[in-house]
C-alpha positions as CSV (number, residue, x, y, z in Angstrom):
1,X,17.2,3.5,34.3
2,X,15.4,-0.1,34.5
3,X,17.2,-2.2,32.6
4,X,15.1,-3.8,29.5
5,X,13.9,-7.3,30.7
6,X,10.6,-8.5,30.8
7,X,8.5,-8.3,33.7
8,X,5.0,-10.1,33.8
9,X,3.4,-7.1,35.2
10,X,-0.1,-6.0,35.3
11,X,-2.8,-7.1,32.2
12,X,-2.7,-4.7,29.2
13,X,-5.5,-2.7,27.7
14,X,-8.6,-3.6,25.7
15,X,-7.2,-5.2,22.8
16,X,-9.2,-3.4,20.4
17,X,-9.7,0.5,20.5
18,X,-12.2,2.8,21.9
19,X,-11.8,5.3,19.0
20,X,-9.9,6.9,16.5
21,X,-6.6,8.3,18.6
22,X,-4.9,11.9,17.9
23,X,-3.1,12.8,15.2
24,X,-0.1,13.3,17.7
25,X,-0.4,9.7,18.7
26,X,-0.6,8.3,14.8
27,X,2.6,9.7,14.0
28,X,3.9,9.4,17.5
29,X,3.0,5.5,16.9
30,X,4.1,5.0,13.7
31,X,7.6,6.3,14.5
32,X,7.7,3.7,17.5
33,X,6.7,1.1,15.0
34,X,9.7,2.0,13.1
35,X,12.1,1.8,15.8
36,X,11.1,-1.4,17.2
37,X,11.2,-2.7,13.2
38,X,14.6,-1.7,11.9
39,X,16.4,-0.2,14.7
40,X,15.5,-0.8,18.0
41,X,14.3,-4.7,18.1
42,X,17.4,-5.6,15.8
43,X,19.9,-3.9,18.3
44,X,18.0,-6.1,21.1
45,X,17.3,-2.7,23.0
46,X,13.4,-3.5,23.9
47,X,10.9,-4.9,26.5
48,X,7.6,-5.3,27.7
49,X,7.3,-4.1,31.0
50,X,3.7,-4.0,33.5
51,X,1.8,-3.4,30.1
52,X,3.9,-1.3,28.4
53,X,6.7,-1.8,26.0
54,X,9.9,-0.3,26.5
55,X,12.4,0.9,23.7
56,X,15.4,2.7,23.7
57,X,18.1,4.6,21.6
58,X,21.2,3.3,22.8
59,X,23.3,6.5,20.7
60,X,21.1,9.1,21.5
61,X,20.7,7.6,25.8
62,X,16.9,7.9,25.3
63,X,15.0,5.4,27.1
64,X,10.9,5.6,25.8
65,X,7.4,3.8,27.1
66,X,4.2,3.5,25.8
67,X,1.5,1.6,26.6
68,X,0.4,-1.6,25.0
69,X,-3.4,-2.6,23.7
70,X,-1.9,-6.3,22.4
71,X,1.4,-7.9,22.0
72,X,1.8,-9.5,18.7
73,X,3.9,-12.9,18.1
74,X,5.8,-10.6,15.2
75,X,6.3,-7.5,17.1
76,X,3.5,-5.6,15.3
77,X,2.3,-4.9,18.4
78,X,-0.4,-2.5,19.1
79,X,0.0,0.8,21.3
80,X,-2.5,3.3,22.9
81,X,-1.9,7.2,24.6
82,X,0.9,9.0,24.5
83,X,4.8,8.2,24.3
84,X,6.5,9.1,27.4
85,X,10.8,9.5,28.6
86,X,12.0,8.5,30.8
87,X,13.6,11.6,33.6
88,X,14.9,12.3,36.4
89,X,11.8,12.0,38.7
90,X,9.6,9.5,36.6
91,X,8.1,9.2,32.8
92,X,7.2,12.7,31.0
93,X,5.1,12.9,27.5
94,X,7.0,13.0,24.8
95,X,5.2,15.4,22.2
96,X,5.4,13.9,18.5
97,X,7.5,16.3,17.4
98,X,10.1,15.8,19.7
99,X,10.2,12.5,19.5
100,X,10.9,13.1,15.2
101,X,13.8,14.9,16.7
102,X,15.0,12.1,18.7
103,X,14.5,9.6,15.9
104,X,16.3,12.0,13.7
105,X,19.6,12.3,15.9
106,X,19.7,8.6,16.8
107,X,19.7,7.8,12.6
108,X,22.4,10.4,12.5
109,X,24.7,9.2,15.2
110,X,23.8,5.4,13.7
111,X,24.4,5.9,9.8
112,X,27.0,9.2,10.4
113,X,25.1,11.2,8.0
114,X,22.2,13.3,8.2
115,X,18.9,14.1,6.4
116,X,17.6,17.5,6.6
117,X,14.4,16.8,4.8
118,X,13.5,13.7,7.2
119,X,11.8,16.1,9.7
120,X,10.0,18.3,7.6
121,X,8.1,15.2,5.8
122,X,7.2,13.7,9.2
123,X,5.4,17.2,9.9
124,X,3.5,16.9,6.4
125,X,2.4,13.6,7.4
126,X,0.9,14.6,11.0
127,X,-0.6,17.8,9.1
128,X,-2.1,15.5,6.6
129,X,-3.3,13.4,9.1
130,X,-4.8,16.2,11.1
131,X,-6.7,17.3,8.0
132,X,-8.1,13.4,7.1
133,X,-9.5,13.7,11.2
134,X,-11.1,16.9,10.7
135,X,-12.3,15.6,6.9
136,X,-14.3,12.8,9.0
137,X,-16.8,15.7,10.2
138,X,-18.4,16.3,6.9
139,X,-20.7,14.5,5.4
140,X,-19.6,12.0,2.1
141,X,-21.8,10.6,-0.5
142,X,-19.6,7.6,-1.2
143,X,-20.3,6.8,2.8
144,X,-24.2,7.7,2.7
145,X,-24.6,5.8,-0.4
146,X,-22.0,2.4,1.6
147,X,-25.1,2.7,4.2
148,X,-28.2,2.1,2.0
149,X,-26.5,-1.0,0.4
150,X,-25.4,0.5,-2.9
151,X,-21.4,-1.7,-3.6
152,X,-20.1,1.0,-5.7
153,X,-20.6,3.2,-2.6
154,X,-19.3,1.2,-0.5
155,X,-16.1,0.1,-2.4
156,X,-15.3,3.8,-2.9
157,X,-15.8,4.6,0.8
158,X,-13.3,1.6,1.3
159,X,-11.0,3.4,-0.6
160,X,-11.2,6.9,1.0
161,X,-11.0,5.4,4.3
162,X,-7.0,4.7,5.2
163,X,-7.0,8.4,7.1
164,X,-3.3,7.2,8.7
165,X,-1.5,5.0,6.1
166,X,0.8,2.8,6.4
167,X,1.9,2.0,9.8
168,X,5.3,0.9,9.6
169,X,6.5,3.8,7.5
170,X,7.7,7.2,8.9
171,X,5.9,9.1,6.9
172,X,2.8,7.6,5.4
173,X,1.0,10.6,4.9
174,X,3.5,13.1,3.8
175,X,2.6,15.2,0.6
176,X,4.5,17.6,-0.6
177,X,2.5,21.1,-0.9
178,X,0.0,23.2,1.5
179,X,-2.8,21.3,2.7
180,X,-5.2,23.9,0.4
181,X,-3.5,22.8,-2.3
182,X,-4.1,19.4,-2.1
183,X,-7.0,18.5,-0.1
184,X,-9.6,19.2,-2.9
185,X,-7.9,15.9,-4.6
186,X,-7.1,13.7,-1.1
187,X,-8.9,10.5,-1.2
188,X,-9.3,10.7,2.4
189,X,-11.3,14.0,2.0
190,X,-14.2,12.3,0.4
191,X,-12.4,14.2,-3.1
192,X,-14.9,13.5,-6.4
193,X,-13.7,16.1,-9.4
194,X,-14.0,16.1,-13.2
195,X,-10.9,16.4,-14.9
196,X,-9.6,18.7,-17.4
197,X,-9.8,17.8,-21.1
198,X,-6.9,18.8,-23.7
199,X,-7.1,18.5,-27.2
200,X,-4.0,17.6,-28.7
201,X,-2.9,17.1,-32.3
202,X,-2.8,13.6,-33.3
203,X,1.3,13.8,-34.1
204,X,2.2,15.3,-30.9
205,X,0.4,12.1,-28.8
206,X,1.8,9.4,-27.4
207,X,-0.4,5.8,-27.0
208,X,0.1,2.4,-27.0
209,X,-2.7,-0.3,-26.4
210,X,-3.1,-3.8,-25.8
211,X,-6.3,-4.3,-27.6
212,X,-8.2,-2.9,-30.6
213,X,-10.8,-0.5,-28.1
214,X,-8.5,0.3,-25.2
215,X,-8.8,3.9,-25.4
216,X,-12.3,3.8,-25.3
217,X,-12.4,4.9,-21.6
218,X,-10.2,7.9,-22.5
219,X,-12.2,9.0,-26.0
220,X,-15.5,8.6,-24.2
221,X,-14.7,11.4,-22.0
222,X,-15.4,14.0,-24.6
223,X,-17.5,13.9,-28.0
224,X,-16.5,17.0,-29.5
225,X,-12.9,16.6,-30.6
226,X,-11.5,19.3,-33.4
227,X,-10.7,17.1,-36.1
228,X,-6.6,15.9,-36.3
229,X,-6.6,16.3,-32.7
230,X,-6.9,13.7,-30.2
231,X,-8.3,13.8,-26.3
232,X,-5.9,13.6,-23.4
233,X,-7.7,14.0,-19.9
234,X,-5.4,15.4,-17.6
235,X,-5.6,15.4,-13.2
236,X,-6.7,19.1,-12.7
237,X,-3.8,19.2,-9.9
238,X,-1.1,17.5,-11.7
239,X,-1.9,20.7,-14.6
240,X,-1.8,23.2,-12.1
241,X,1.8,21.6,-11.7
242,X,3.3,21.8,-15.0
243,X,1.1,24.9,-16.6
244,X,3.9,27.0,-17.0
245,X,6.7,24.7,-18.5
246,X,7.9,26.3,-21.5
247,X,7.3,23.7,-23.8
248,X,3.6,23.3,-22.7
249,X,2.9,27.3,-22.7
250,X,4.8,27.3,-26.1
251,X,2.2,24.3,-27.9
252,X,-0.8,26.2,-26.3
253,X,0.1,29.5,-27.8
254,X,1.0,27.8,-31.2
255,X,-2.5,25.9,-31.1
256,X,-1.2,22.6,-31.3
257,X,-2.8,22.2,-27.5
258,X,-5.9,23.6,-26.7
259,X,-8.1,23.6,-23.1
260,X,-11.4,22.4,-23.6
261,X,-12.5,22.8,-20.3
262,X,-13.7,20.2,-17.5
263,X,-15.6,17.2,-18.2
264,X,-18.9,16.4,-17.2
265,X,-18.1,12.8,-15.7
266,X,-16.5,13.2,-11.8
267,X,-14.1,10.8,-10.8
268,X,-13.2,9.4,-7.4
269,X,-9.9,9.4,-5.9
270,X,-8.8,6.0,-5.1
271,X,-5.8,5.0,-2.0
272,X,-3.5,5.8,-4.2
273,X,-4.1,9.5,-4.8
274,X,-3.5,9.1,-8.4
275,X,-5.4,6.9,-9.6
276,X,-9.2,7.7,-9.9
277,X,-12.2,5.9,-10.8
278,X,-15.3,6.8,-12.2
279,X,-17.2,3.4,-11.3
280,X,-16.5,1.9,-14.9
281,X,-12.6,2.3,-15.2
282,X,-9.4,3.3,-13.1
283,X,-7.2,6.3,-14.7
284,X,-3.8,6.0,-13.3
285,X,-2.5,9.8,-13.8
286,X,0.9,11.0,-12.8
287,X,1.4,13.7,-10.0
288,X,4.7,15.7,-9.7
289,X,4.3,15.2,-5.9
290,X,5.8,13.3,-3.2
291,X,3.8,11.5,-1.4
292,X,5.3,9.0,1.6
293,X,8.4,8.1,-0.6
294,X,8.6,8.9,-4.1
295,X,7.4,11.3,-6.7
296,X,4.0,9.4,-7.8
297,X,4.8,10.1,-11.6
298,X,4.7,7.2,-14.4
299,X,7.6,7.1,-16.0
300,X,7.9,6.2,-19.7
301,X,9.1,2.7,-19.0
302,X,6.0,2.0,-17.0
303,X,3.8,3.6,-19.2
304,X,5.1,1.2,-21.8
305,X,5.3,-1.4,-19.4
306,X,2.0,-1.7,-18.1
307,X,0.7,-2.1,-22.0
308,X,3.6,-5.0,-22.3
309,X,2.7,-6.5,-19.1
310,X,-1.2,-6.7,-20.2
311,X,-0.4,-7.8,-23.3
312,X,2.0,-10.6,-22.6
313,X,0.8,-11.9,-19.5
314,X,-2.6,-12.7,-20.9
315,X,-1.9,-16.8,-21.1
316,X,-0.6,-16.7,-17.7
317,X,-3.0,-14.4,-16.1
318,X,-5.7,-16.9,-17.5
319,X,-4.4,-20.0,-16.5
320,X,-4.2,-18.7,-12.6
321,X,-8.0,-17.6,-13.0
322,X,-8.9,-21.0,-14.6
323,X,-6.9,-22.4,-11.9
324,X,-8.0,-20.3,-9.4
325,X,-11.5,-19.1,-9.6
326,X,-11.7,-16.8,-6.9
327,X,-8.4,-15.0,-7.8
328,X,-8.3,-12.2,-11.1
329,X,-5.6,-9.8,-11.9
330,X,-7.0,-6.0,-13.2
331,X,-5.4,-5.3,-16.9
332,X,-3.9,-2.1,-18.3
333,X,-4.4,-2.0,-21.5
334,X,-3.4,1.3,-22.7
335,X,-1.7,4.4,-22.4
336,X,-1.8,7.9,-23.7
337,X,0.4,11.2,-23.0
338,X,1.9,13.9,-24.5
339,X,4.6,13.6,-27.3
340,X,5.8,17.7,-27.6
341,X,9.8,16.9,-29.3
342,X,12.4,18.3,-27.5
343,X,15.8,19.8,-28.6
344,X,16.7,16.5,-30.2
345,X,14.0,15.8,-31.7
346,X,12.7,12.9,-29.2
347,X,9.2,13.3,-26.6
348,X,10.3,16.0,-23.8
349,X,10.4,13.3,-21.1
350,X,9.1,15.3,-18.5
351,X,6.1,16.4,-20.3
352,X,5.8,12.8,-22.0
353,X,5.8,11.3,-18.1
354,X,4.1,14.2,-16.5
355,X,0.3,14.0,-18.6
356,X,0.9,10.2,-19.0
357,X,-2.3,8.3,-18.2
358,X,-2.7,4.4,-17.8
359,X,-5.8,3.0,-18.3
360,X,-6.8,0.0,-16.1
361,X,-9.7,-1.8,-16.2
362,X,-13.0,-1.6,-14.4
363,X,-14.5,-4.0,-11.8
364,X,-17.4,-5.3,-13.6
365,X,-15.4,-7.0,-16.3
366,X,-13.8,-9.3,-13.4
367,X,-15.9,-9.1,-10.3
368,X,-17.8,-12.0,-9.3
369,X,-21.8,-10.9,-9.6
370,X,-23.4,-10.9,-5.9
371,X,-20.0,-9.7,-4.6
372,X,-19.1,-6.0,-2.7
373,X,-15.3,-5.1,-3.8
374,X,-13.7,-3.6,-0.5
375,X,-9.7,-1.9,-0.2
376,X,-8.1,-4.5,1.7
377,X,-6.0,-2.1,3.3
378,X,-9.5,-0.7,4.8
379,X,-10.7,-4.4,5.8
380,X,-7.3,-4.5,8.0
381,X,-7.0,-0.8,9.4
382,X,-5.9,-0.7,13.1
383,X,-8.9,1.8,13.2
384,X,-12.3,1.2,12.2
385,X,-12.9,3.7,9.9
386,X,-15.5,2.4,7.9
387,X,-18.1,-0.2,7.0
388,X,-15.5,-2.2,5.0
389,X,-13.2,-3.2,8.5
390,X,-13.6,-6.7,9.7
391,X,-15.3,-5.3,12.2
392,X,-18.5,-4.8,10.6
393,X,-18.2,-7.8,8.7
394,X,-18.0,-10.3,10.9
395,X,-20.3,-8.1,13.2
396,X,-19.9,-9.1,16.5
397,X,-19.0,-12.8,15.6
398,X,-17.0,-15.3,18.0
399,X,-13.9,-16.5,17.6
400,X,-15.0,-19.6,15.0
401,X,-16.6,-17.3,13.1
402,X,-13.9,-15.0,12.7
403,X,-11.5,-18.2,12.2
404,X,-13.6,-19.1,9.3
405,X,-13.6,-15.9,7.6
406,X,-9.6,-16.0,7.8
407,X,-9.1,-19.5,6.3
408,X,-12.0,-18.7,3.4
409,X,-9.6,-15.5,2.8
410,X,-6.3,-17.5,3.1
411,X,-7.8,-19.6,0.8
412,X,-8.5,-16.9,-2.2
413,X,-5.2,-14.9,-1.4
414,X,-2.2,-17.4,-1.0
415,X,-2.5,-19.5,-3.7
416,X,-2.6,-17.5,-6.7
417,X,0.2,-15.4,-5.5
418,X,2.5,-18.8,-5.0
419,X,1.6,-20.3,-8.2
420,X,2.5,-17.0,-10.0
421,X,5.9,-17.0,-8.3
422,X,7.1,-20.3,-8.7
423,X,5.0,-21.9,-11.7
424,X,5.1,-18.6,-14.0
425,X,8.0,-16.8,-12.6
426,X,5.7,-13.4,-12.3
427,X,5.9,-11.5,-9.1
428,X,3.1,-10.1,-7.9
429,X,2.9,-7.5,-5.6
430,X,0.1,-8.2,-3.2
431,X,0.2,-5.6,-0.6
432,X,-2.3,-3.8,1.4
433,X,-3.1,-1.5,-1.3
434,X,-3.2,-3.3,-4.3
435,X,-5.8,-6.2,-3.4
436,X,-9.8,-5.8,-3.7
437,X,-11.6,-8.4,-0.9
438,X,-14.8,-9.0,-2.9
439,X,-17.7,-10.5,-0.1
440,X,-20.9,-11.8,-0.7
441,X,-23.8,-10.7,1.4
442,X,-22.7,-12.1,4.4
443,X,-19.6,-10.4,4.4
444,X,-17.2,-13.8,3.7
445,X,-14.7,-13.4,0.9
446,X,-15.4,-14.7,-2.0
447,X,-12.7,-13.4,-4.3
448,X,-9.8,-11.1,-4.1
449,X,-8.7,-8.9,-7.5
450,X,-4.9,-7.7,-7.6
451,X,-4.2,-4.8,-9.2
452,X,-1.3,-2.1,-10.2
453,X,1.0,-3.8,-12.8
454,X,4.0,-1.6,-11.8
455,X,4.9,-3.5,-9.3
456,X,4.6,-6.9,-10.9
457,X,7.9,-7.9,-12.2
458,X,9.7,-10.9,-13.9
459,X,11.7,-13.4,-13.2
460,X,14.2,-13.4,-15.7
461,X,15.4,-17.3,-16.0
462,X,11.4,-17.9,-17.0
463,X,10.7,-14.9,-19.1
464,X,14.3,-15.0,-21.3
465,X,12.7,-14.5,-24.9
466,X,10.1,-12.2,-23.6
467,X,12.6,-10.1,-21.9
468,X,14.7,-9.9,-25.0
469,X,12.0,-9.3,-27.2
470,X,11.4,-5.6,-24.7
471,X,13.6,-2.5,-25.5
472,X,16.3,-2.8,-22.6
473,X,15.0,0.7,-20.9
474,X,11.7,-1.0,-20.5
475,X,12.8,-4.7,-19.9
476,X,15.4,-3.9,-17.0
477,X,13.1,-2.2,-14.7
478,X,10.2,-5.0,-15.3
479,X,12.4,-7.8,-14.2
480,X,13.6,-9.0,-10.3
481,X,16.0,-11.6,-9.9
482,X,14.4,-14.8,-7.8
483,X,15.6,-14.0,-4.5
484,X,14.4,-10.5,-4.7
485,X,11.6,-11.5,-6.1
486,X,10.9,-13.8,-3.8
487,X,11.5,-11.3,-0.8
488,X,9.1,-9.1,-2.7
489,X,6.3,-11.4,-2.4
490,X,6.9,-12.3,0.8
491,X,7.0,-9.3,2.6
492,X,3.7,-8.2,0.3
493,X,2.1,-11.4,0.9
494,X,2.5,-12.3,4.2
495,X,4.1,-9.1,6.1
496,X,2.4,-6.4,4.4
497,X,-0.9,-8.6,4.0
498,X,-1.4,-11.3,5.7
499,X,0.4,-10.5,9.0
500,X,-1.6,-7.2,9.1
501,X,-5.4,-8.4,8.7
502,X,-5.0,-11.3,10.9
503,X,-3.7,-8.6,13.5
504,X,-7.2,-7.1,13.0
505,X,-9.1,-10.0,13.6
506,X,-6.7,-10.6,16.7
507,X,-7.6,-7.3,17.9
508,X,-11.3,-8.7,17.8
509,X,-10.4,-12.2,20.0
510,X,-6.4,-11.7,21.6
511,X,-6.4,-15.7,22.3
512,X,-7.2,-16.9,19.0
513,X,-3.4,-14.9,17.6
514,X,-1.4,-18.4,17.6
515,X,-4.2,-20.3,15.7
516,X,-4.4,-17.4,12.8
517,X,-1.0,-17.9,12.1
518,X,-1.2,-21.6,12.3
519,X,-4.3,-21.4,9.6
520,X,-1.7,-19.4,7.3
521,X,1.0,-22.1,7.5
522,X,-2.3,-25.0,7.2
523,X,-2.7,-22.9,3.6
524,X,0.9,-22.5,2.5
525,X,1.0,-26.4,3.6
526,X,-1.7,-27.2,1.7
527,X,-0.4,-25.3,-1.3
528,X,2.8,-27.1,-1.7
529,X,1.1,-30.6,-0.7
530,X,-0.6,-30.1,-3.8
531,X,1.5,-27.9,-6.4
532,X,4.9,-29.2,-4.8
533,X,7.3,-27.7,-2.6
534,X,10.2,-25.6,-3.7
535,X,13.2,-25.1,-1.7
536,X,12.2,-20.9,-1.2
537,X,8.5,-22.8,0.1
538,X,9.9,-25.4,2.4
539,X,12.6,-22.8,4.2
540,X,9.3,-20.6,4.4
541,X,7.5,-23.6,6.3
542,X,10.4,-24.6,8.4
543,X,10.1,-20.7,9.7
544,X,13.1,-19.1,8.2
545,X,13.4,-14.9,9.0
546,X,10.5,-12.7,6.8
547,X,11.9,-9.9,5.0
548,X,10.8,-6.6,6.0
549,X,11.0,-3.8,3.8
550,X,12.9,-1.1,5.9
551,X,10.6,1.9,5.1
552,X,12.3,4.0,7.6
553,X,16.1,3.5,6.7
554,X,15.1,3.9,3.2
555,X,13.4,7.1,3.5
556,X,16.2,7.9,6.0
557,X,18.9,7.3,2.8
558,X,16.6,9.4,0.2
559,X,16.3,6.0,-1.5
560,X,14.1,4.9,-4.3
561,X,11.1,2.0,-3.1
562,X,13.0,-0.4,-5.6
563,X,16.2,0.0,-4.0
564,X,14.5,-0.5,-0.3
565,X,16.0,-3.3,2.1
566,X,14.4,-5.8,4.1
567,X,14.8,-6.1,7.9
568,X,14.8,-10.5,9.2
569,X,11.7,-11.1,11.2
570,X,11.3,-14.2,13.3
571,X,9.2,-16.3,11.7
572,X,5.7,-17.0,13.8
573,X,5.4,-20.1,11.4
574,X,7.8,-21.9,12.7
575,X,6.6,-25.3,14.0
576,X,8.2,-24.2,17.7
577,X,5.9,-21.3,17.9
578,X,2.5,-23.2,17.0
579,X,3.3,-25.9,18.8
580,X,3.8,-24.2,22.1
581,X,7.5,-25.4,22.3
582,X,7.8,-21.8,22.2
583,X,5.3,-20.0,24.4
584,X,3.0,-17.6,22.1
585,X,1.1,-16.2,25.4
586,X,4.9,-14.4,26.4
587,X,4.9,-10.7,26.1
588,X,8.4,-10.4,25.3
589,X,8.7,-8.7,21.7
590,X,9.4,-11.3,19.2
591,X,11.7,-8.9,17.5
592,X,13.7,-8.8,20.8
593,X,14.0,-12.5,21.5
């Protein structure tokens, strides 16, 4: 077995791909990913080696190889072809599957417990996967429509785009369910439905809203309401889900429910799943499914929550949009669901989360005019798999183009995200999926939008009265203290984010990786140069470790996403790296230095 130091060996492939790879090699990929984040790297057991990077599991004697595209200065590297093992008389293929069962016996011997659902889910991701390749063959309005210039086309093409999810999570496309029984509703299926309408009688609903017409998006739906009954939309799969719970069969038969049938109005699935659009506003429904880590339902504190959130942010949401123009945060204003009592008397909670809808705001009442809203998660796919990549937007530019378009982005991004943190004590939660890149018609950003208020939290030492003022089942769950907080936005902002979209553009021009990340610690510089520099910002510029949520581990220990750890990466900010004190053109892993 060659032992795992690093070799200069021969040049690596093509930094950016020829195609979209296998569905064998996504998930094949995505475990490696894992490995090298929170297992692997940590435990020193990996190596580039003539183009290829080496990794092993020390409990399980497993010694694997892949080859590399591009190395990456934070271990994000980027592979290509299949994984091979090491045997007896060279390197064999290593089919995804077994390789799940690798991963699944080295987490056993390493924690001393085992998870016998870990397996099945990484099979309902490559299955899910498999489907969103074949999905790719048939033809899509929201993608005809990108192509003749129309924005709302194009921004819901952005969104049905991400056909392999997250790439440092072991299961990023894992739904619970057949395939049949979901694809009609999968956003990367192109899926557009109408949803079904309920009436329900006005005592048995539950609603809270932030502003006198908040509801308006819900009522619009449907005209014809009996009178004393209210309307409740409802996802057509999440009712095929809960249509025989006793208490739901029980109201219907008593009249106090009634179907009215499908609406006329077809709504888009959005990267979420969930939530859906309808090109004026975003329904956030709840669906009694799992899909990566958690069971996507709203539970009562967030339906509450989001309303809370809208309604007592509002000062410090405006003053970062005064502040910074290019930067808005997407309200939700209200909520509705269904109240039917239960044995005690109070809302049966699993009726009252399960038809909970959160209404968020549309696009037009915060997007810059001129601009094309885009997923930013679709702007920084490894793959191209749509118009909205940075690929197609900086079309063939050089390298000064593309560095350009990265400090206009850093530029709209870092700021508002900082000043939220540390002058308003509000984290935000800036990931890949929750940020809208709004170009103009040149394809530069001219505005980002943040969205999805269930992951913005509080810190509790700036928000006392308004904490206290919340019911405690509601207040507890919408607060972090600072230093999870702050890991929160950090891994969001600049792991999650940042780290990813400048790995695209550095995908586009390998050489120009060093100076990206020396035009994100320019920004963060600039920041505190002008809105001071916190202790949390300084250790951050001085190139202190970046948590990494452990996405693997955590699904490994069945854990909720708020109880996830983080994983220390080495920091490429630090002043050694961009300097060249540290050499940024070595392909040693950075997670193994």
């Amino acid at each position: 077995m060659p032992s795992l130091t690093n070799s200069p060996g021969t040049a690596p492939a093509p930094a950016s791909p020829a195609g979209l790879p296998t569905a064998d090699h996504v998930v094949a990929h995505t475990l490696l990913n894992c490995l090298l984040r929170e297992v692997s790297g940590p435990e020193h057991q990996t190596a580039v080696d003539t183009g290829h990077l080496l990794i092993r599991l020390p409990r399980r004697g497993v010694l694997l190889r892949v080859a590399l595209r591009r190395t990456s200065l934070i271990g994000a590297h980027r592979f290509t072809g299949p994984v091979t093992e090491q045997a007896e008389d060279g390197w064999a293929e290593l089919g995804w599957g077994r390789l799940a069962e690798y991963v699944h016996a080295e987490l056993s011997l390493r924690t001393g417990v085992a998870n016998e659902e870990f397996l099945a889910q990484i099979a309902s991701s490559h299955q899910a996967v498999a489907a969103a390749l074949a999905s790719r063959d048939v033809p899509r309005r929201a993608e005809s429509g990108a192509a003749d210039g129309d924005w709302l086309a194009a921004y819901l093409a952005s969104e049905q785009a991400l056909l392999f999810g997250h790439r440092f999570h072991p299961t990023p496309k894992a739904r619970t369910g057949d395939p049949a029984s979901w694809q009609s509703y999968a956003p990367e299926a192109g899926a557009s439905f109408p949803l079904l309408l309920l009436a329900v009688r006005d005592e048995l609903i539950a609603e809270e809203a932030a502003e006198a017409d908040a509801t308006a998006a819900l009522d619009a739906l449907h005209t014809d309401v009996p009178d004393g009954f209210r309307l409740l939309p409802v996802h057509p799969w999440q009712y095929e889900l809960l249509r025989d719970h006793p208490g739901l069969r029980e109201a219907l038969d008593q009249g106090d429910i009634r179907v009215l049938g499908t609406g006329t109005t077809p709504f888009a699935a959005t990267a979420s799943v969930r939530t859906l659009f309808d090109g004026a506003s975003f329904l956030k429904f709840s669906l009694n499914v799992r899909i990566t880590n958690c069971l996507r339902k709203n539970a009562s504190y967030e339906l509450s929550g989001a309303v809370a959130l809208t309604r007592l942010l509002e000062p410090v949401l405006t003053d970062l949009a005064t502040r910074f123009p290019g930067s808005a945060v997407l309200r939700e204003p209200a909520y509705r669901s269904l109240a039917l009592p239960g044995p005690d008397g109070l809302p049966e909670t699993e009726l009252l989360e399960g038809f909970g809808v959160i209404v968020r705001e549309g696009l037009s009442r915060r997007l810059l005019p001129g601009t094309t809203p885009l997923l930013a998660a679709a702007v920084a796919d490894e793959y191209p798999t749509s118009a909205a990549h940075v690929s197609r937007l900086l079309d063939g530019a050089g390298p000064q183009a593309a560095l350009e378009w990265w400090a206009a982005y850093l530029n709209l991004l870092l700021p508002p995200v900082l000043a939220a943190y540390f002058d308003h004590g509000v984290v935000l939660e800036p990931h890949l999926q929750n940020v809208l890149v709004c170009v103009d018609g040149d394809g530069m950003p001219a505005q980002v939008l943040f969205r999805d208020l269930e992951g913005t939290k509080l810190v509790p030492e700036h928000h006392t009265d308004l904490l206290a003022s919340l019911p405690e089942a509601i207040a507890a769950p919408m607060s972090y203290d600072a230093q999870r907080g702050w890991d929160r936005v950090v891994y969001c902002l600049l792991v999650n984010h940042v780290a990813e979209m400048l790995a695209a553009l550095a995908d586009l021009h390998p050489g120009i990786e060093a100076e990206l990340w020396a035009q994100v610690r320019r920004t963060l510089q600039a920041h505190a140069d002008r809105h001071g520099c916190p202790p949390r910002l300084a250790a951050l510029l001085a190139g202190v470790p970046l948590p990494a949520k452990a996405n693997l581990m955590t699904r490994w220990e069945r854990k909720a996403d708020r109880e996830a750890g983080y994983v220390p990466l080495p920091s490429p900010l630090a002043e050694a790296v961009l300097t060249g004190a540290v050499r940024t053109d070595d392909t040693t892993p950075w997670s193994a230095r």
